[in-house]
N, C-alpha and C positions, 0 to 999 in steps of 0.2 A: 350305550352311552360312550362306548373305549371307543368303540371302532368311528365312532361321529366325531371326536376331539379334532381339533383344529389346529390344537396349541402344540408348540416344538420343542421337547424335551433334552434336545443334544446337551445344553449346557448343564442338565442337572445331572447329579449324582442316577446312575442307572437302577440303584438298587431302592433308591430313595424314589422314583418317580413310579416304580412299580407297586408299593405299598402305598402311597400318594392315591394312583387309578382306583386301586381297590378298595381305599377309604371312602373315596369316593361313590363307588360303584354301592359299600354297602347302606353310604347316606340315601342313597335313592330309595332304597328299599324300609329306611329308619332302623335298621340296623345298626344302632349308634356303639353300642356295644363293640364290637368288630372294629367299626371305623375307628374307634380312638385305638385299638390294640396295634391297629396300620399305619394311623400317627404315629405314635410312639417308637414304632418300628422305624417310619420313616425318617420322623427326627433325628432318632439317635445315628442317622447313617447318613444326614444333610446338615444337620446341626441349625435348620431353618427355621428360626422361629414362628414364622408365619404358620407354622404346621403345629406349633403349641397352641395357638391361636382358634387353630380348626378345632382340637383335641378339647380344650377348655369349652368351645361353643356347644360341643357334640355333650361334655359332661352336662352342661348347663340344661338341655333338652330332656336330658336324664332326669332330673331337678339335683342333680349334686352341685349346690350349689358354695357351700363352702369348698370343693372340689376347684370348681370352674374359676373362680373368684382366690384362691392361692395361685391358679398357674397362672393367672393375668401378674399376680404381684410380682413372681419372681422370675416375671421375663426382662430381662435389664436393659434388652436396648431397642424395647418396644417404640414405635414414634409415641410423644404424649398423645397426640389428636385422637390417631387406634384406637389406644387405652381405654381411651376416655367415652369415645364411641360405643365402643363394647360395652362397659360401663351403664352407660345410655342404655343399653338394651335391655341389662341387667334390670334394671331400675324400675324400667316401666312392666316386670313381671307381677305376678300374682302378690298379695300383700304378704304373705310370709318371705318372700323373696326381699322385700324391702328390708326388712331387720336388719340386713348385713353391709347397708347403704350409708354410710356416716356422713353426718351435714354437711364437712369440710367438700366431701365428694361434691355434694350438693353444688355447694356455693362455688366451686371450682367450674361443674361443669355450666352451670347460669353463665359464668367468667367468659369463660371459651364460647359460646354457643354467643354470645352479645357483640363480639368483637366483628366488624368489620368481613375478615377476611372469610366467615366462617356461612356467611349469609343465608343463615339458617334462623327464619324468625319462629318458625313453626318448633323447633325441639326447643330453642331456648323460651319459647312462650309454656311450653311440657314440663321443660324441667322447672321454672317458678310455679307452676300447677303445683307438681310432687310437692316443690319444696313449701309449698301454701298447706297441702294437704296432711303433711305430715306433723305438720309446727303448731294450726291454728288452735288446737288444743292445751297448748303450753304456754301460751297469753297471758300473762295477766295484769297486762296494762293495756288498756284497747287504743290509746294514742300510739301504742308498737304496732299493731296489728294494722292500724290507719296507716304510717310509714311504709310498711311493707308493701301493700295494695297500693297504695300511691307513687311508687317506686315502680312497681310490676307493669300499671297502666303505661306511664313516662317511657319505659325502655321500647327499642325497636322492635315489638312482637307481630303474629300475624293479628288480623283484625278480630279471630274468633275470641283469642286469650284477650285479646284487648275488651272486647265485648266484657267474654267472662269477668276480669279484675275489677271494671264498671261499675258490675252489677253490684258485684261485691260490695262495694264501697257503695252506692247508692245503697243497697240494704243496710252496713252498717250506720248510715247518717238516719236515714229513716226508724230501725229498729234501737240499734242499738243507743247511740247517740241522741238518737230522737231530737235533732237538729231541724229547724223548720227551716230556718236562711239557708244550711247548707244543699237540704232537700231543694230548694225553690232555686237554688245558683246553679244545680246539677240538673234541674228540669228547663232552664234558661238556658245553657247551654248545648243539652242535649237538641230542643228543638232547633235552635239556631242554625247549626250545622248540620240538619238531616238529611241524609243521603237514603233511597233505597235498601240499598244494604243495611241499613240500622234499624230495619223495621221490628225485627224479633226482638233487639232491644229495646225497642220502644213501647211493643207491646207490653212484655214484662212490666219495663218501669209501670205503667200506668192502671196495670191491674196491681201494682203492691200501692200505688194510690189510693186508689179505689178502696182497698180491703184497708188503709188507714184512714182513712176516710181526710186524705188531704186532696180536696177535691176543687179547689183553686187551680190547684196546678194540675188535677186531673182533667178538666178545662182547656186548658190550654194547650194537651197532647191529643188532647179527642178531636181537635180543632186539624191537626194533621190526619191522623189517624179516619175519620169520616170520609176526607179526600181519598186518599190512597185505598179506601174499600169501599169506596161508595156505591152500596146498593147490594153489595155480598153480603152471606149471612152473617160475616165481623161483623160489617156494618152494624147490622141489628143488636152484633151483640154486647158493640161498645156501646151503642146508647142505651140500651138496655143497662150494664153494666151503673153506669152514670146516671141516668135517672133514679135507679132502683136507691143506692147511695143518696141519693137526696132527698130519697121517699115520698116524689113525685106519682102516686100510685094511677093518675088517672094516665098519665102521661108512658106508664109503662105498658098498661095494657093496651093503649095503642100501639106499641114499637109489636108487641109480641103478635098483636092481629095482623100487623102490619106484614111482620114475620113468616108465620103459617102461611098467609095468603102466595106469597111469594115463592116460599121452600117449606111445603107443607113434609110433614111425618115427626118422627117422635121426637127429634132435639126440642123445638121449639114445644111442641106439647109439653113436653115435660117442664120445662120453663114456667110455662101457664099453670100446669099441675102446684109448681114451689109459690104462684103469684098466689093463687087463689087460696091454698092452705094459708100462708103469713099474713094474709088477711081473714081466715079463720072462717071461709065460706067453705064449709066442709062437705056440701051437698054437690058444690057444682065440683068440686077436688072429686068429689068420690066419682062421678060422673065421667070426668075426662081421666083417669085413671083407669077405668074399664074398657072408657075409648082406645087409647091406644093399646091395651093389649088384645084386645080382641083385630084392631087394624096390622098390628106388626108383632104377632106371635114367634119372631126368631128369637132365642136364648139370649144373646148377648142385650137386646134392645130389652128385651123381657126385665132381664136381672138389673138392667139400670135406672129402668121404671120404678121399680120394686125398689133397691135401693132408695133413690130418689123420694118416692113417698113415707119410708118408710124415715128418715133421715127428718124429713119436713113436718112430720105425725110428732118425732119427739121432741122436734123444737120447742112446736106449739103446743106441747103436753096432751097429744093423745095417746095416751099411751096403752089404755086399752084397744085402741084401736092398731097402734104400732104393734102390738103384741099378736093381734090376729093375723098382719100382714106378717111377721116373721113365721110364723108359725105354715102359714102355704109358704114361704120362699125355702124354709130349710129343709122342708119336703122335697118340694121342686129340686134343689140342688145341695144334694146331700153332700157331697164331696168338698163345699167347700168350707173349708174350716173356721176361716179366718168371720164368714159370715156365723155363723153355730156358737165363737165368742162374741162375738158382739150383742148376741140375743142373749147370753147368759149373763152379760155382764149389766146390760138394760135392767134383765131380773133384777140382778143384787141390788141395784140401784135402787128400785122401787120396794124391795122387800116381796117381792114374787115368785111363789114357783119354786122354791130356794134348790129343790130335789132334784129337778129339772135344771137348774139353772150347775149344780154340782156334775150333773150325767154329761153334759156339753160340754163343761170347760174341762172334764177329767180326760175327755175324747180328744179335746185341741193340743192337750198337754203332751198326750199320748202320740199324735202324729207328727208337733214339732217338741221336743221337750224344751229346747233350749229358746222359745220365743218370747221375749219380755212379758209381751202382752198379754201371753196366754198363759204365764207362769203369773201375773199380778192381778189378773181377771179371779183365776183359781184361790189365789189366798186374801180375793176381797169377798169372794162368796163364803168363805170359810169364817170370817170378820163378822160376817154382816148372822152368820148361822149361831156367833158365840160360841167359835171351836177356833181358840186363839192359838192356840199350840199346833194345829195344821197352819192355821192362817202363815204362822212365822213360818213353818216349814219351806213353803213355798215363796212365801216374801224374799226370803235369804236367796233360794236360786237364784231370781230376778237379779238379785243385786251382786251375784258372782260372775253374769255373762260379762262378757268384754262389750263397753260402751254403753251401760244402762245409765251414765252420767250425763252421754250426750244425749239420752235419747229424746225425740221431743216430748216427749211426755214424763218426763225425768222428774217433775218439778211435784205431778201429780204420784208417780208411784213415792217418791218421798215420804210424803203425808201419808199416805197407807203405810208404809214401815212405820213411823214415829206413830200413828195411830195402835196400829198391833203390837207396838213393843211397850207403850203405854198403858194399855189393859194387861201386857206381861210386867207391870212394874219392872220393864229394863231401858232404865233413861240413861243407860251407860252407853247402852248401842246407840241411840239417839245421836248423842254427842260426838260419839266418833265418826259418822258417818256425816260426808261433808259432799257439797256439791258445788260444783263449781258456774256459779250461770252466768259468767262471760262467757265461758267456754258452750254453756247450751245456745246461746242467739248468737255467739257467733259461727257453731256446726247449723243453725237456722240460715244463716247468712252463705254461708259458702252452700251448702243442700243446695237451696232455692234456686240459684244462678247453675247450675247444672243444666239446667235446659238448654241456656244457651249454649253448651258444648255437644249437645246429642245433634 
């Protein structure tokens, strides 16, 4: 790497440009350790701060991070832009990294990344991200939270952030707000000016239609959306989507014949599988369920089958029969955990198995301890067994990890605390424990629109 350098040293310090190489040399290697020793060196023999700069970045990598983040403060005649830059870098690290990021920073660096001369839509669309991400929990007035998103859209960001702050706001009119003018003025608009590029958004908005079943306006984007896939299995699967929603039953099973014919294998099948059980034809279910796995025996199409009906069985209260198809799946795929809760938790539900259903969730607990699900699954089978004093045991974890307020199902592990502190005669805890659900539909809201930044 020395003997390749290009760069002409006469004007620096000689003793400083040799510890300089060799900082360098040991960065190659990640050697960071070293390099900053040869900063240091070098510094103090140039007095350049740009070489604090290196030294701080090299800490940073380290994760010494209040380290890196002092020597940025007390370099005094850094340019701001650097600073801020570095900063920048700082920010978008791991979330523990975040802690030491104060909002002022925040709203500084949105400031500078917005201006003009900086023509950087992409970081300053990043840094309203962060500063969305870290704040939307601290709401509690959702007309702030509307300001905010409606601010983020307005400014000059790239089109991803713009998408994302959209969405954002179309989920909050829809969920939170549950606004139908505002929903129907944000679907007038969005069609009007549709570009290509706005397809993912488009799609989005129109399946969180669909799943509210405001289907006016779900209409009127399938009206675009048919054109632009017409005859791909989207196609199928927004009219699918829309019929199903309107409960058009005759009308669906043609789209899905229509389907298969076209792009036969397991998607569509499995479609047919969910049509025929919610109509509660459980002979011909059972039938095309055997179908495809004897036609597409690979694991992954296997486990989704299997999900699928097994999902569609407890809808429509089969649940004896849901219980048979867990029972081959958690054989099949011992390792996965997540599925071994879900079948113990089914039990509790029904009053099943209870022994069985204690053996699974004590395994989930044991692989992740700290999982909500699998710590609140374990202290409802304990609930449902009349062994309140485990029950709380385990309730209490759930409610110590970080974020079981936001979690989506927050609202349900609740009710299981205040239920198990109730048969413990402790309506003290009851009281104290508080939840916040602007804060839960609005972590729904920002979640959801996620997709459109992957």
């Amino acid at each position: 790497m020395i003997a390749n350098t290009t760069k002409r040293y006469r004007l620096y310090d000689r003793k400083a440009t040799h510890y300089l190489l060799n900082a360098l040399m040991f960065e190659e290697y990640s050697d960071f350790e070293r390099a900053i020793t040869n900063y240091e060196t070098a510094y103090n023999s140039s007095n350049a701060e740009i070489l604090l700069i290196s030294k701080a970045i090299d800490e940073y990598y380290l994760g010494n991070d209040k380290i890196a983040l002092r020597i940025f403060e007390n370099i005094p005649k850094l340019p701001d832009k650097l600073l801020k830059y570095k900063y920048y870098q700082y920010l978008l690290s791991n979330t523990e990294r975040k802690e030491y990021v104060s909002k002022e920073l925040l709203n500084e660096l949105i400031d500078l990344y917005s201006q003009d001369m900086s023509k950087s839509k992409l970081k300053e669309g990043l840094f309203l991200l962060e500063k969305l991400l870290k704040n939307y929990t601290k709401y509690n007035d959702a007309s702030d939270f509307e300001l905010f998103i409606k601010d983020a859209i307005n400014r000059d960001i790239s089109q991803v952030h713009e998408e994302y702050f959209s969405a954002v706001l179309f989920k909050f009119y829809s969920k939170v707000e549950k606004n139908d003018d505002k929903v129907t003025d944000y679907v007038n608009d969005l069609i009007k000016d549709y570009k290509d590029s706005d397809y993912k958004h488009l799609v989005f908005v129109y399946d969180e239609l669909i799943d509210s079943k405001s289907l006016e306006n779900a209409e009127k984007i399938y009206e675009i959306l048919k054109k632009v896939r017409y005859l791909d299995p989207e196609y199928y699967i927004f009219n699918y989507s829309l019929e199903k929603a309107k409960g058009n039953t005759k009308k669906v099973r043609k789209i899905i014949s229509y389907a298969q014919d076209f792009f036969p294998g397991a998607f569509f099948e499995r479609i047919s599988l969910q049509e025929y059980l919610d109509q509660k034809e459980f002979e011909n279910a059972n039938i095309i369920f055997n179908t495809i796995l004897l036609k597409d025996p690979k694991n992954i199409q296997k486990y989704q089958t299997y999900l699928t009906y097994i999902m569609a069985l407890i809808k429509n209260e089969y649940i004896d029969k849901a219980v048979e198809i867990y029972e081959l799946v958690i054989n099949e795929f011992p390792e996965n955990i997540q599925l071994r809760n879900n079948y113990a938790y089914l039990l509790a539900e029904h009053n099943r198995d209870l022994d069985k259903a204690i053996d699974l969730a004590i395994n989930a607990v044991k692989k992740e301890p700290d999982n909500i699900s699998f710590l609140d699954t374990l202290a409802w089978i304990y609930y449902v067994k009349g062994d309140y004093k485990k029950a709380e045991e385990y309730i209490e974890k759930t409610f110590t990890q970080s974020g079981v307020l936001l979690d989506a199902n927050s609202k349900e592990l609740y009710e299981h605390y205040a239920k198990i502190k109730t048969k413990l005669n402790k309506l003290e805890d009851i009281d104290k424990m508080k939840i916040n659900e602007l804060s839960i539909v609005l972590h729904e809201c920002v979640n959801s629109a996620m997709t459109l930044l992957k």
